[in-house]
C-alpha positions as CSV (number, residue, x, y, z in Angstrom):
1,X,-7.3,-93.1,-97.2
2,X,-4.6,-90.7,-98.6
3,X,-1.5,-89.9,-96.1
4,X,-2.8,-86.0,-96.0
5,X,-6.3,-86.7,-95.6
6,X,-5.3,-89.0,-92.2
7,X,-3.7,-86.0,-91.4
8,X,-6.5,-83.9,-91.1
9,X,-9.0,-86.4,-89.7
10,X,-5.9,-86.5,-87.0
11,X,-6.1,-82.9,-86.9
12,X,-9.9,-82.4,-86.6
13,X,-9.6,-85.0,-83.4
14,X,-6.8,-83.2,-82.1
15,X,-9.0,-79.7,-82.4
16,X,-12.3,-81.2,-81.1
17,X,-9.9,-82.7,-78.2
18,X,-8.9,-79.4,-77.1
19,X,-12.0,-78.0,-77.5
20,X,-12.9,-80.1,-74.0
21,X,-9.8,-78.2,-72.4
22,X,-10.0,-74.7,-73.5
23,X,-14.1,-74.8,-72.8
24,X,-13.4,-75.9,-69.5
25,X,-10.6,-73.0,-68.8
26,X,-13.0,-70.9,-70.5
27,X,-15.9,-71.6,-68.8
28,X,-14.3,-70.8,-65.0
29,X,-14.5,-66.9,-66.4
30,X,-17.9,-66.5,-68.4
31,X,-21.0,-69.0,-67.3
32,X,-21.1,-71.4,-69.4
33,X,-24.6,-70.7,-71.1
34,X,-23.7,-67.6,-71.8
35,X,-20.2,-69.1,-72.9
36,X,-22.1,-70.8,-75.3
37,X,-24.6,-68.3,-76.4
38,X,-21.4,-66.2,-77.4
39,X,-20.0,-69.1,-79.3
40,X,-22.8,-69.3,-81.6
41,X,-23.3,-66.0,-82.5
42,X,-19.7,-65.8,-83.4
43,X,-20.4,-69.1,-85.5
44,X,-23.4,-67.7,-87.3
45,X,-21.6,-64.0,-87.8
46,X,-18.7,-65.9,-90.1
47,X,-21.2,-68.4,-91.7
48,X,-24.6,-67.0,-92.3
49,X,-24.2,-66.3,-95.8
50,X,-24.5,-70.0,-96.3
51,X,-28.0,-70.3,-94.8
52,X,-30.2,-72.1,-97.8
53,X,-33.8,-72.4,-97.8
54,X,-34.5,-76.5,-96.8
55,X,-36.9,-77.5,-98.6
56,X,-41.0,-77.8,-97.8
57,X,-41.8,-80.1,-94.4
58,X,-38.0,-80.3,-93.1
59,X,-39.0,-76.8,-91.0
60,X,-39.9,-78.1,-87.6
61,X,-37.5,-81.0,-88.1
62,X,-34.7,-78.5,-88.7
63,X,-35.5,-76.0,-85.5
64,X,-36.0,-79.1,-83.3
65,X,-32.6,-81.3,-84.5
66,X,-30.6,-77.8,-83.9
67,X,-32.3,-77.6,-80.4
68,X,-30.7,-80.9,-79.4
69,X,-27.6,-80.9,-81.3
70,X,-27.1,-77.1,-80.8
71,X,-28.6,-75.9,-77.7
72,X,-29.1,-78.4,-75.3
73,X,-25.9,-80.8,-76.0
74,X,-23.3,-77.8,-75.9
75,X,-25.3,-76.1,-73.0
76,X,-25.7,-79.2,-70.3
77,X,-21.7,-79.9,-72.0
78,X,-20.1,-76.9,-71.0
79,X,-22.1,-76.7,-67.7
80,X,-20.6,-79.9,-66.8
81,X,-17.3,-78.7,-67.8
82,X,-18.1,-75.4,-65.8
83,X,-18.6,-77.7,-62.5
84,X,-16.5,-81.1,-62.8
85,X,-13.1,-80.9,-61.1
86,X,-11.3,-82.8,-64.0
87,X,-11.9,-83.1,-67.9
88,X,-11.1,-86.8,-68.7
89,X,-14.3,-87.9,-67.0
90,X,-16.4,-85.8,-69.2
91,X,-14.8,-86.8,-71.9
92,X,-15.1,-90.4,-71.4
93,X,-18.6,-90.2,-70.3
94,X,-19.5,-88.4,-73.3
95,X,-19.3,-91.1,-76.1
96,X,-22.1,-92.8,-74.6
97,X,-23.9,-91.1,-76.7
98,X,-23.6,-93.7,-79.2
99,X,-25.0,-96.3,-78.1
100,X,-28.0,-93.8,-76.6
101,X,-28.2,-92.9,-80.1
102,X,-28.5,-96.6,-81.7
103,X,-31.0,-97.4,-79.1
104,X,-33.1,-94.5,-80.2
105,X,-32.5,-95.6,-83.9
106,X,-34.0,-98.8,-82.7
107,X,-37.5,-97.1,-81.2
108,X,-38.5,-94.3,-83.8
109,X,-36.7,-95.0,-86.9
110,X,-37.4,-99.0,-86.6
111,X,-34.1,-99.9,-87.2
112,X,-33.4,-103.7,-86.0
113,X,-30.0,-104.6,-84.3
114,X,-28.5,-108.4,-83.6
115,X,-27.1,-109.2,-80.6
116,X,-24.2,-108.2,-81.4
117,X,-24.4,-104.8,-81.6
118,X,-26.4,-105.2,-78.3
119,X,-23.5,-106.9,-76.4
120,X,-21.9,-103.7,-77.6
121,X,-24.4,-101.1,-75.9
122,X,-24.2,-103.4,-72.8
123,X,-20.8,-103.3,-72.4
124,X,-20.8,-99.6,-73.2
125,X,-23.2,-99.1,-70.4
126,X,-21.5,-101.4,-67.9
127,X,-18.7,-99.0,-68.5
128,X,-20.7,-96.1,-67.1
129,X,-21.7,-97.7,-64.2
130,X,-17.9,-99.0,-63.4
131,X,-17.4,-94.9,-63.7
132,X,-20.1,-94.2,-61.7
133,X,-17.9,-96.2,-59.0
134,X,-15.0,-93.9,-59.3
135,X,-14.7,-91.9,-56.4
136,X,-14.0,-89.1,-58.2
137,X,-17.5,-89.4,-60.2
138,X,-19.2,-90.0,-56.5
139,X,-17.8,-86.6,-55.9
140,X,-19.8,-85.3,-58.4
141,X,-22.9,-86.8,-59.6
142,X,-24.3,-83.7,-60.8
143,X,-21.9,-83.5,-63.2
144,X,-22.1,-87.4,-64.7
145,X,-25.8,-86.6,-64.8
146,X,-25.3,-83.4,-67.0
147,X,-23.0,-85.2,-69.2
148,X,-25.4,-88.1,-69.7
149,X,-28.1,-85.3,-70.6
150,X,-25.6,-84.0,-72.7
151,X,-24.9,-87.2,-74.7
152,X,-28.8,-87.8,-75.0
153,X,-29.8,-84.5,-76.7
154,X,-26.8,-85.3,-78.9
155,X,-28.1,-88.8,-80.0
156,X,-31.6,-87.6,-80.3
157,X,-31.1,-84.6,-82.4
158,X,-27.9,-87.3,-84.3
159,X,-31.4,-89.6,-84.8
160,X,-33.7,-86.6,-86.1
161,X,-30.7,-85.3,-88.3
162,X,-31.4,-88.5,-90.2
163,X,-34.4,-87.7,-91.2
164,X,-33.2,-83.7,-92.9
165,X,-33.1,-83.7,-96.9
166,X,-31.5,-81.4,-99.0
167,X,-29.6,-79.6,-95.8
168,X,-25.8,-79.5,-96.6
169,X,-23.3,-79.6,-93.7
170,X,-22.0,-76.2,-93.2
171,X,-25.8,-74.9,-94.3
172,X,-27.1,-76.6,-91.2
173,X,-24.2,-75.4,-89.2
174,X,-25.6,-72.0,-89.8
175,X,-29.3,-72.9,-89.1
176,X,-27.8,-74.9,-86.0
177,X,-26.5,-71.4,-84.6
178,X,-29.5,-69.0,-85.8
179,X,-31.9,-71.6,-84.0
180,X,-29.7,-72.6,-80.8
181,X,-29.3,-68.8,-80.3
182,X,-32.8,-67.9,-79.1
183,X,-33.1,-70.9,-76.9
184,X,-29.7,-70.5,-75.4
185,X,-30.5,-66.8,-74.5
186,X,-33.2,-67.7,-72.8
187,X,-31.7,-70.5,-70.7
188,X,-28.8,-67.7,-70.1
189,X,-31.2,-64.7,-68.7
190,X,-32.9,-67.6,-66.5
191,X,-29.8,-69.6,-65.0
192,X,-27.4,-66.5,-65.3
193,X,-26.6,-62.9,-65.3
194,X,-24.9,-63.3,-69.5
195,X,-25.3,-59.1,-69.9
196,X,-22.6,-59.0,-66.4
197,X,-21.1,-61.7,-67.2
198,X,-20.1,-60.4,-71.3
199,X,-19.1,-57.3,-69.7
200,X,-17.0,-58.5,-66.9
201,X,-15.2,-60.7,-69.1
202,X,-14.4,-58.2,-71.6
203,X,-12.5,-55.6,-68.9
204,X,-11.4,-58.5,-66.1
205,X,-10.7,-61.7,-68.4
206,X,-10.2,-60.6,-72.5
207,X,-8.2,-63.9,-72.8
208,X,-11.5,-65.4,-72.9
209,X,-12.3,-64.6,-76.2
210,X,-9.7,-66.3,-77.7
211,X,-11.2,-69.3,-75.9
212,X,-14.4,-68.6,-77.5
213,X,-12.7,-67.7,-81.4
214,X,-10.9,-71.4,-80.8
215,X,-14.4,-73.1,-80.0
216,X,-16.2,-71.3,-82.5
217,X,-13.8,-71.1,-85.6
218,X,-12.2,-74.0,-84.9
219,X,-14.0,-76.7,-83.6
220,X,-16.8,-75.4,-85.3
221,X,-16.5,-74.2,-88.3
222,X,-12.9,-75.4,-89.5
223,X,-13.5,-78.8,-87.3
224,X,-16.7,-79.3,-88.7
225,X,-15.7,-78.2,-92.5
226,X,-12.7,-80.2,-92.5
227,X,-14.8,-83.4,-91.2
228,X,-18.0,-82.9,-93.9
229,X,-14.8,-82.8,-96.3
230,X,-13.5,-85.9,-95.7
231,X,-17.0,-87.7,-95.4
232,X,-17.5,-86.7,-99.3
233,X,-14.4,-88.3,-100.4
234,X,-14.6,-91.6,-97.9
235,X,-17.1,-93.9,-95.8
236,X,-18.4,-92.8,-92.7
237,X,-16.9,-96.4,-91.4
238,X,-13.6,-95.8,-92.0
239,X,-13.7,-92.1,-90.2
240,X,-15.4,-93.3,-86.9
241,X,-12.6,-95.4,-85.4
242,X,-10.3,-92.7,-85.4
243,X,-13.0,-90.2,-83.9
244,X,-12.2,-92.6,-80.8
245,X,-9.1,-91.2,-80.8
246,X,-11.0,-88.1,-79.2
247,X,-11.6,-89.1,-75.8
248,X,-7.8,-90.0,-75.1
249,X,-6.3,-87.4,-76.6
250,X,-8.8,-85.5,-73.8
251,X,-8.1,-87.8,-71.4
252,X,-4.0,-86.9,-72.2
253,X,-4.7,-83.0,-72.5
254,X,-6.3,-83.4,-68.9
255,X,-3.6,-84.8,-68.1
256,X,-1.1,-82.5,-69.1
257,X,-2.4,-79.4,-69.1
258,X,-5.5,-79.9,-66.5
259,X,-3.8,-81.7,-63.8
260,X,-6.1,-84.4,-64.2
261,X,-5.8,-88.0,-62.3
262,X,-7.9,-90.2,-63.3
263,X,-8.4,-93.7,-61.6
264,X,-8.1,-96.9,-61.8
265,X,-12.1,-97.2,-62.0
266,X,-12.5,-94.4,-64.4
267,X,-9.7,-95.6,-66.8
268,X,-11.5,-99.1,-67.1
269,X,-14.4,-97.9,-67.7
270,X,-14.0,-95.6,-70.0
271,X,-11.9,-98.0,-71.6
272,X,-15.3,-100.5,-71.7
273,X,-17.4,-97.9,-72.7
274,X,-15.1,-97.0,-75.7
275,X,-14.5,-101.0,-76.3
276,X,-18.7,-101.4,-76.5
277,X,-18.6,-97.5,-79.1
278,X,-15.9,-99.5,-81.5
279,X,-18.0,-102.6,-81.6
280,X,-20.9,-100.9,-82.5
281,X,-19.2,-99.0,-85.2
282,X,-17.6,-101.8,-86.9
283,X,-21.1,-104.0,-86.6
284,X,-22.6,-101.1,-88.4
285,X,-19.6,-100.6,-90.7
286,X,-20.0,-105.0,-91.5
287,X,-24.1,-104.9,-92.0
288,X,-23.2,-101.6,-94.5
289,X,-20.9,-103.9,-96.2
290,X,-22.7,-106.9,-96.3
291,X,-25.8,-105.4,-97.5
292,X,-24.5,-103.3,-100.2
293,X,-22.6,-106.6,-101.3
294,X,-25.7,-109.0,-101.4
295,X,-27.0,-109.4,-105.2
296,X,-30.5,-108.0,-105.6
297,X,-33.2,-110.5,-105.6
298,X,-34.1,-111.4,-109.0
């Protein structure tokens, strides 16, 4: 990989890093359903000329991968960031969706795994329940449960993506937002007061909407456009280990700019659940190898 196009990889992890800290700051001032509601329809204001037809039988796929990826990952997300006391543990917790999402890989796409890769989704696992122990997760276990909701819908609607043709990147970005929307607005008018909540914000707390440009434009749309980039000029393989780099450049922002204090407990096992996310990814990155390398039967 090029020196500059490092860089931005670097970059994009750096952005999606902060996106954790600046949604949970942002999130203390406007609910966070409606925080995400107001998120994506910023998002599909800048992008909806780029909404493309898909093609005939990818509808109900389409609205129902955007409902996971979209609405219900970002929504249970940002309400655990609304109610968790620290950011690194969210953070950490969050990359289980990996492994979630090779196991579902495994049920309704058929794919078949060695042990291997499943000594990699046990130790991932044995690294949430070594969280779990943290006193600081004990504290809050409604939180660790809307994170691990979180992570699901992401693997299931990451398995049902899978299955889209003809849907480019920033085209399904756009979909993503137009679908999420409705769902999200209904989940906001049922869990919250968003109408209040918009209004309040704009005359009490307007520095909120710089939190919800930084999400939307750049996590989103520039994170996102940046990334979809880069996978067209290199392997998917060779990008995911540095997307690791997420989750401690969180667990540093916390840190820093959160007052976070993680433990002892918390550190190792998000440091096992990250061990179990690489392993996976190289096994996947080896099979890809060795299969495209293995001369066609003749």
């Amino acid at each position: 990989m090029p020196l500059p196009h490092f860089f931005l990889l670097l970059m994009v992890c750096f952005v999606w890093a902060g996106n954790f800290i600046i949604s949970a700051w942002a999130v203390q001032f406007l609910e966070p359903v409606t925080y995400t509601v107001v998120r994506f329809a910023l998002v599909f204001a800048l992008i909806f000329p780029l909404l493309r037809r898909p093609a005939p039988g990818q509808w109900l796929g389409l609205v129902v991968t955007c409902w996971f990826v979209g609405a219900l990952h970002f929504a249970f997300l940002f309400m655990a960031l609304g109610r968790s006391s620290d950011v690194s543990s969210v953070a950490l917790l969050m990359q289980v969706y990996i492994p979630i999402s090779t196991i579902l890989a495994v049920v309704f796409l058929g794919e078949r795994i060695g042990w291997r890769t499943t000594s990699g989704i046990a130790l991932s696992f044995t690294g949430v329940l070594v969280m779990g122990f943290d006193p600081l997760i004990l504290a809050q276990l409604d939180v660790m449960l809307l994170v691990l909701l979180s992570a699901l819908s992401l693997a299931a609607g990451t398995v049902m993506m899978r299955r889209l043709k003809g849907v480019s990147a920033m085209n399904f970005q756009a979909w993503n937002a137009l679908f999420a929307f409705p769902l999200l607005f209904v989940l906001a008018f049922w869990l919250e007061s968003p109408i209040e909540g918009i209004q309040a914000s704009f005359t009490e707390f307007p520095e909120v909407w710089a939190a919800v440009a930084f999400s939307s434009i750049g996590a989103s749309i520039i994170g996102h456009g940046t990334f979809y980039w880069l996978v067209q000029r290199h392997e998917i393989n060779s990008l995911l280990p540095v997307l690791l780099s997420i989750p401690v450049l969180a667990v540093i922002m916390g840190v820093i700019f959160w007052g976070d204090r993680p433990g002892p407990r918390l550190l190792f096992g998000g440091t096992l659940v990250l061990a179990g996310v690489l392993w996976i990814t190289l096994r996947m990155r080896w099979r890809r190898t060795a299969k495209a390398e293995t001369p066609p039967a003749t």
